[in-house]
mmCIF file of the C-alpha atoms, coordinates in Angstrom:
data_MODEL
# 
_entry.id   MODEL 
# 
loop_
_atom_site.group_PDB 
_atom_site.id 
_atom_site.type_symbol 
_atom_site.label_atom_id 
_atom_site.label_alt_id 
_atom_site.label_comp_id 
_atom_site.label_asym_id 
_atom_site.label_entity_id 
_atom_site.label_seq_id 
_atom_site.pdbx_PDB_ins_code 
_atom_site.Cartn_x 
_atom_site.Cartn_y 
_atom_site.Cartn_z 
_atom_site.occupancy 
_atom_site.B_iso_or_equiv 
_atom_site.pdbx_formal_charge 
_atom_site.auth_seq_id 
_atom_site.auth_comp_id 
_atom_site.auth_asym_id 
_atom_site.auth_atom_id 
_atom_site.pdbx_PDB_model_num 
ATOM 1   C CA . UNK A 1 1   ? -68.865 6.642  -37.685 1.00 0.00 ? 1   UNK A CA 1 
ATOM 2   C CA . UNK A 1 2   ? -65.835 5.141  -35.176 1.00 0.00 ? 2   UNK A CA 1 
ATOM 3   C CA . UNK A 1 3   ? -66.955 2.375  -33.074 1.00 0.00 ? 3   UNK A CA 1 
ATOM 4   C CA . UNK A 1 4   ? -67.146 3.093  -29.626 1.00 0.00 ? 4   UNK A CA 1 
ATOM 5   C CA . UNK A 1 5   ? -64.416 2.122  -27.476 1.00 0.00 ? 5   UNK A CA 1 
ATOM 6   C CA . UNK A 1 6   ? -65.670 -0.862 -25.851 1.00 0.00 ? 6   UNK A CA 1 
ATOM 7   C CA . UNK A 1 7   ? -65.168 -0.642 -22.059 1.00 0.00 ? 7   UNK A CA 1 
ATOM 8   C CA . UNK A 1 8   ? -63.123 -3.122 -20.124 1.00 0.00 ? 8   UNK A CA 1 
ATOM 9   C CA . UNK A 1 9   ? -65.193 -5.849 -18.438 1.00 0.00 ? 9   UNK A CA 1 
ATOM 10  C CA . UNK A 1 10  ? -65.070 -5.312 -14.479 1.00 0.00 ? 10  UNK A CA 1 
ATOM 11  C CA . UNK A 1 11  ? -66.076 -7.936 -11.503 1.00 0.00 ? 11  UNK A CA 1 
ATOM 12  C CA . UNK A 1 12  ? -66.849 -6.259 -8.509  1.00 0.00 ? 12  UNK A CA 1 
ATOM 13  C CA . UNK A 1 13  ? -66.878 -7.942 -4.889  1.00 0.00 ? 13  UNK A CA 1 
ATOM 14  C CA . UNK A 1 14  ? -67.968 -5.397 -1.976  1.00 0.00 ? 14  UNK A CA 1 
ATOM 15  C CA . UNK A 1 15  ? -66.188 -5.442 1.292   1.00 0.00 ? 15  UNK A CA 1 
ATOM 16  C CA . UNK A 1 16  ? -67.176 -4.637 4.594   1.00 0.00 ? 16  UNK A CA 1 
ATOM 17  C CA . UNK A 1 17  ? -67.276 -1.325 5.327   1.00 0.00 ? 17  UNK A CA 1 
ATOM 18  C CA . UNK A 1 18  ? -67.923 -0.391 2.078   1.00 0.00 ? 18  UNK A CA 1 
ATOM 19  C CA . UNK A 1 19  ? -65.019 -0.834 0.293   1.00 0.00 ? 19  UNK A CA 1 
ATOM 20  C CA . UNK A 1 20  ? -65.086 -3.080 -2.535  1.00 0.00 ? 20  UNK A CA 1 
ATOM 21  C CA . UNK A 1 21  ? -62.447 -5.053 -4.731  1.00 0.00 ? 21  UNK A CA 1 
ATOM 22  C CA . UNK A 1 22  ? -62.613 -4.814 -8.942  1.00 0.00 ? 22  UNK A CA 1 
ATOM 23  C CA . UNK A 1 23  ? -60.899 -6.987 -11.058 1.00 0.00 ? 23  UNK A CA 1 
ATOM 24  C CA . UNK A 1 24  ? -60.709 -5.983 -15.079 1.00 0.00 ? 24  UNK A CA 1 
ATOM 25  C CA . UNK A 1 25  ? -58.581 -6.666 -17.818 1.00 0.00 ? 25  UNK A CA 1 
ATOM 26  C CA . UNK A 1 26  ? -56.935 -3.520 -19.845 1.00 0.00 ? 26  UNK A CA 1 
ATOM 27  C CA . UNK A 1 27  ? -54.264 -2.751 -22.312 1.00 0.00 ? 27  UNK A CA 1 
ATOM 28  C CA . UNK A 1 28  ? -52.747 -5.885 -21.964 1.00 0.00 ? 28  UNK A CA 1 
ATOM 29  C CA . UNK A 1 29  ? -52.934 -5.739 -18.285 1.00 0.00 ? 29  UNK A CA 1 
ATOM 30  C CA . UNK A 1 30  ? -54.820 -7.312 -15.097 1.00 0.00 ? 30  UNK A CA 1 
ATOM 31  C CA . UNK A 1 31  ? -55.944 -4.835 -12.754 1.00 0.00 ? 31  UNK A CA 1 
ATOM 32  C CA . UNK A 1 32  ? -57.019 -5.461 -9.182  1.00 0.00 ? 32  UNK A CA 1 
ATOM 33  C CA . UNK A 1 33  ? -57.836 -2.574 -7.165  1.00 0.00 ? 33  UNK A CA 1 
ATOM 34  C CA . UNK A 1 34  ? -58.953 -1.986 -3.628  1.00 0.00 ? 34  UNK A CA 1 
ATOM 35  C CA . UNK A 1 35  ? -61.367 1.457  -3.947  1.00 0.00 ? 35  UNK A CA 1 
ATOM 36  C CA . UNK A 1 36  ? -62.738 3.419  -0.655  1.00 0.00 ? 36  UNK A CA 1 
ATOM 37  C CA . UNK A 1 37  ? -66.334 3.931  -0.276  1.00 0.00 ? 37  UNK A CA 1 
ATOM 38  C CA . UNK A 1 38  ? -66.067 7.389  -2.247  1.00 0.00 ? 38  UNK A CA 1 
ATOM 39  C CA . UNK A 1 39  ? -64.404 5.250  -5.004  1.00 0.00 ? 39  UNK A CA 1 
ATOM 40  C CA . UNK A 1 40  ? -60.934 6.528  -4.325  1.00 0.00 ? 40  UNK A CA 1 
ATOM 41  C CA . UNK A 1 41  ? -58.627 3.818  -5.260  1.00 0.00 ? 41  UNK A CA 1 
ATOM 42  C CA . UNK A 1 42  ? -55.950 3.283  -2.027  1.00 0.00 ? 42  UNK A CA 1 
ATOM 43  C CA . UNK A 1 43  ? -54.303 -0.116 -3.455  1.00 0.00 ? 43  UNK A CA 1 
ATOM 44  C CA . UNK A 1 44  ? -53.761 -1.201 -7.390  1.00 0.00 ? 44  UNK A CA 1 
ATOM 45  C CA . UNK A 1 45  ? -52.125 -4.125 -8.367  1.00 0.00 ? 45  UNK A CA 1 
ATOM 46  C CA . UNK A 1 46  ? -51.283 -4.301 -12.466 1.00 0.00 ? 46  UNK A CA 1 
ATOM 47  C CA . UNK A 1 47  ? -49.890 -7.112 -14.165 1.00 0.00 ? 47  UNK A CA 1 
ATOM 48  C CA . UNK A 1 48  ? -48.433 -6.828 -16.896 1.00 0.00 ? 48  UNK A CA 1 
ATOM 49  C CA . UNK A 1 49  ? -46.054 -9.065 -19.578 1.00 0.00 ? 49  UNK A CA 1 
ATOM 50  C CA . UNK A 1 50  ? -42.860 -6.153 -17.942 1.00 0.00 ? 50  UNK A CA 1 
ATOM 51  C CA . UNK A 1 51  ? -43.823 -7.405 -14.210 1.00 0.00 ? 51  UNK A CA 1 
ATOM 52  C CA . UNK A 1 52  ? -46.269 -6.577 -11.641 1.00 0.00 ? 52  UNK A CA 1 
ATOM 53  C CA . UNK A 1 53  ? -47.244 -2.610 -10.663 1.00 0.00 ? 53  UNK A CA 1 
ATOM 54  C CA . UNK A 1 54  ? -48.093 -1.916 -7.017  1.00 0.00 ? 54  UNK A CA 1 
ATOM 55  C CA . UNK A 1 55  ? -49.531 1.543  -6.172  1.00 0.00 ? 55  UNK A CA 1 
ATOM 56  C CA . UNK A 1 56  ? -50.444 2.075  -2.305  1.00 0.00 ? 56  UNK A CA 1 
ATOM 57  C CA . UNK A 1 57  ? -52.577 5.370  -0.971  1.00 0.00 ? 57  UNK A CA 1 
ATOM 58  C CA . UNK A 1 58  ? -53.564 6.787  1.519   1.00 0.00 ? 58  UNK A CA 1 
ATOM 59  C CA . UNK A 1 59  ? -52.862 8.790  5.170   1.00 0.00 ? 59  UNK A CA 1 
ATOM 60  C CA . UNK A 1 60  ? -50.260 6.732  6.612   1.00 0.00 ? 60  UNK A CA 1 
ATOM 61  C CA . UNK A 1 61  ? -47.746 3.320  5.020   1.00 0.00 ? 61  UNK A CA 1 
ATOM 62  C CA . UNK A 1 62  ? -46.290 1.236  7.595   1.00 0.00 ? 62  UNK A CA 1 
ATOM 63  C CA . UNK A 1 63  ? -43.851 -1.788 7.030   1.00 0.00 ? 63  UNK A CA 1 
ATOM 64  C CA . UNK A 1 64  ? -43.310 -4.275 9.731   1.00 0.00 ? 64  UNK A CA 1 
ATOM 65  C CA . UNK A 1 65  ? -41.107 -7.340 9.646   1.00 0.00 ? 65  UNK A CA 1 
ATOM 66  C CA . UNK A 1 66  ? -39.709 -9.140 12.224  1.00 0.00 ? 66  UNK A CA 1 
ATOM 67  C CA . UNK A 1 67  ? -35.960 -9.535 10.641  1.00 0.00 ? 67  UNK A CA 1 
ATOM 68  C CA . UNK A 1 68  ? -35.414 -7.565 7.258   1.00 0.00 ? 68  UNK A CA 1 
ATOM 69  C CA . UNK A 1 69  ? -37.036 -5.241 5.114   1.00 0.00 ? 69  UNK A CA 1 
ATOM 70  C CA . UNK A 1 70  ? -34.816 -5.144 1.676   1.00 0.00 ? 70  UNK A CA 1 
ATOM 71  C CA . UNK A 1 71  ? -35.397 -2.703 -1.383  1.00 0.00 ? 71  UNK A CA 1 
ATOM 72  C CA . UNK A 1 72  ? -33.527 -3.735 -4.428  1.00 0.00 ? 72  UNK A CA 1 
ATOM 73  C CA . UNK A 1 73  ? -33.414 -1.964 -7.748  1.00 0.00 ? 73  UNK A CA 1 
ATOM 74  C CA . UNK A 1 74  ? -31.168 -0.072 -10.351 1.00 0.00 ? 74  UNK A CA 1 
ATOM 75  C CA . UNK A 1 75  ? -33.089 2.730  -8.753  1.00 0.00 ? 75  UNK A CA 1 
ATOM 76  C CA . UNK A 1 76  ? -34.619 4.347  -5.328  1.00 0.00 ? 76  UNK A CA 1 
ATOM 77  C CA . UNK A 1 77  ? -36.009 7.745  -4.566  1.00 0.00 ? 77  UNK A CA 1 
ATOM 78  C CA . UNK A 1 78  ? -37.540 9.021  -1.379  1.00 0.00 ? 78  UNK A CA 1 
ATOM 79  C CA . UNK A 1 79  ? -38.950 12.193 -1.425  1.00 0.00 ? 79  UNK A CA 1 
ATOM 80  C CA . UNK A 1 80  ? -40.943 14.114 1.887   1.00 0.00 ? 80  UNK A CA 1 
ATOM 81  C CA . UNK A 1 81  ? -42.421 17.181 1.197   1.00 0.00 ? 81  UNK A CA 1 
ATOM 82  C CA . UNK A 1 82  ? -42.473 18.105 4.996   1.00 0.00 ? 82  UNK A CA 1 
ATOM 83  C CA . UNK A 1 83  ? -39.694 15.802 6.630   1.00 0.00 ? 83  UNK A CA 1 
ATOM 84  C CA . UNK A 1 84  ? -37.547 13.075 6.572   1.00 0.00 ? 84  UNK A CA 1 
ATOM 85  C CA . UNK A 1 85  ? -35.703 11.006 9.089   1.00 0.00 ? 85  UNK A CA 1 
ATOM 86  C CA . UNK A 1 86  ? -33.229 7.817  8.940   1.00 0.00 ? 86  UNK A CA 1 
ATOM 87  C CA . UNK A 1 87  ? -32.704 6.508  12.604  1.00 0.00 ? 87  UNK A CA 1 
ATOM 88  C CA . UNK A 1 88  ? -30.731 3.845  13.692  1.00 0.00 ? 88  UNK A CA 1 
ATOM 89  C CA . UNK A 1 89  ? -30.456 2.001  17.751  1.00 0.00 ? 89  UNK A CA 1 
ATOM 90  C CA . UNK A 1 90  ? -27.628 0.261  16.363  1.00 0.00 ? 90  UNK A CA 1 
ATOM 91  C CA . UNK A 1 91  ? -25.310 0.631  13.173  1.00 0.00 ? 91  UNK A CA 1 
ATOM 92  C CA . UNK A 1 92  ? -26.156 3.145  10.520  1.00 0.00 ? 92  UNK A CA 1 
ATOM 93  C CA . UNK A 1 93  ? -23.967 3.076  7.654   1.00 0.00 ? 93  UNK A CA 1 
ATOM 94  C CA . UNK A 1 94  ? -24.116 5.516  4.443   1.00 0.00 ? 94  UNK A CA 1 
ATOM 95  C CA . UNK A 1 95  ? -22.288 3.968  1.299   1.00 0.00 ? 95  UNK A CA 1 
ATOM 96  C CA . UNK A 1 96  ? -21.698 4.700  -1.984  1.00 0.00 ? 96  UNK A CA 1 
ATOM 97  C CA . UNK A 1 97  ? -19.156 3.408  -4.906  1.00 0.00 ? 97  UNK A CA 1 
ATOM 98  C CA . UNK A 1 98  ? -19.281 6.807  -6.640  1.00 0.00 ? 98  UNK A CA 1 
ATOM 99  C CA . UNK A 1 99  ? -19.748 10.198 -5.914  1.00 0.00 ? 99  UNK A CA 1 
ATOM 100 C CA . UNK A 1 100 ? -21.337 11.305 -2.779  1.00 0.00 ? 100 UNK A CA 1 
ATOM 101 C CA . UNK A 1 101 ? -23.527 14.565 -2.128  1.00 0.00 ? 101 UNK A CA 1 
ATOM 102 C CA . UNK A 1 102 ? -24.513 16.362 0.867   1.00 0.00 ? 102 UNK A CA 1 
ATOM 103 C CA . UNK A 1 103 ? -26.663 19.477 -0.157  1.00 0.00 ? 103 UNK A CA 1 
ATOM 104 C CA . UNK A 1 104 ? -28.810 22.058 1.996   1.00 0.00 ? 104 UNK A CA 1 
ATOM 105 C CA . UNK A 1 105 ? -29.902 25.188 1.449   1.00 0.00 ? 105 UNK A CA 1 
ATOM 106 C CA . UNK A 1 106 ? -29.484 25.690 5.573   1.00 0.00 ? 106 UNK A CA 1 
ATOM 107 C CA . UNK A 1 107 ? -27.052 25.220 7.878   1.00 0.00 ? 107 UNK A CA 1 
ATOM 108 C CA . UNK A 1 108 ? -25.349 21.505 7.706   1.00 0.00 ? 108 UNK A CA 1 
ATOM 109 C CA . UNK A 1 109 ? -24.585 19.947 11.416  1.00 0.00 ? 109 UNK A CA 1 
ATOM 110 C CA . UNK A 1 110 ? -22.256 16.946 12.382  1.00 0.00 ? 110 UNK A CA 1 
ATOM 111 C CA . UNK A 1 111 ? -22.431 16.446 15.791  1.00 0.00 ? 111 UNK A CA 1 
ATOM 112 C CA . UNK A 1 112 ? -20.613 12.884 17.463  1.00 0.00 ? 112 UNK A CA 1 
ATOM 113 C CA . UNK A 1 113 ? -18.030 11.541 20.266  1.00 0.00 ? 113 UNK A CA 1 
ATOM 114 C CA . UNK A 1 114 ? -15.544 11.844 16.837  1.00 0.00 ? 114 UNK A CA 1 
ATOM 115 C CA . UNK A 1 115 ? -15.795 12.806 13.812  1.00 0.00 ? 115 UNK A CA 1 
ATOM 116 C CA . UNK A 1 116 ? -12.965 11.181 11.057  1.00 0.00 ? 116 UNK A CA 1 
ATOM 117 C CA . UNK A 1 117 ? -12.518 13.385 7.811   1.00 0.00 ? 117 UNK A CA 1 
ATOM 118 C CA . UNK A 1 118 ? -10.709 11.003 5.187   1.00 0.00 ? 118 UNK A CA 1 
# 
């Protein structure tokens, strides 16, 4: 008969409002997750010997910062389900070294004081 897989060792701390914060080690990674009070887990952190993991849920993700928020990485996807919106008060500039697409299965508006085509 197999041995049962032996499950990973967990360390528990409850929070206030009964949320609580488990620590474990698995698969050759550290785990620390934030879980609601129904057990739902709304933050992970895994790290691992490829780099750290970060895995945020939940209704609403906000970012704040005071002078620069900066994404770099070979890649980036964004994708709403219901919306999306890029707004700008000053600047906003679209650039790309390689091909560029504009698709939409509706109508496509540019509206502006001028518009330059090439």
């Amino acid at each position: 008969m197999p041995a049962a897989k032996k499950k990973p060792e967990e360390r528990t701390l409850q929070l206030a409002g009964g949320r609580s914060l488990a620590v474990r080690q698995e698969a050759g990674a550290e785990v620390v997750e934030v879980r609601e009070p129904g057990g739902e887990v709304c933050l992970s952190v895994e790290l691992t010997e490829g780099g750290a993991l970060l895995r945020l849920t939940g209704a609403r993700l906000e970012l704040a910062a005071s002078e620069e928020v900066s994404i770099v990485a070979p890649a980036v996807r964004i994708a709403a389900t219901a919306s999306a919106a890029l707004t700008s008060a000053g600047t906003l500039a679209v650039e790309s070294d390689k091909d560029m697409r504009v698709h939409s299965e509706d109508e496509v508006r540019v509206t502006g004081k001028m518009i330059h085509l090439n």
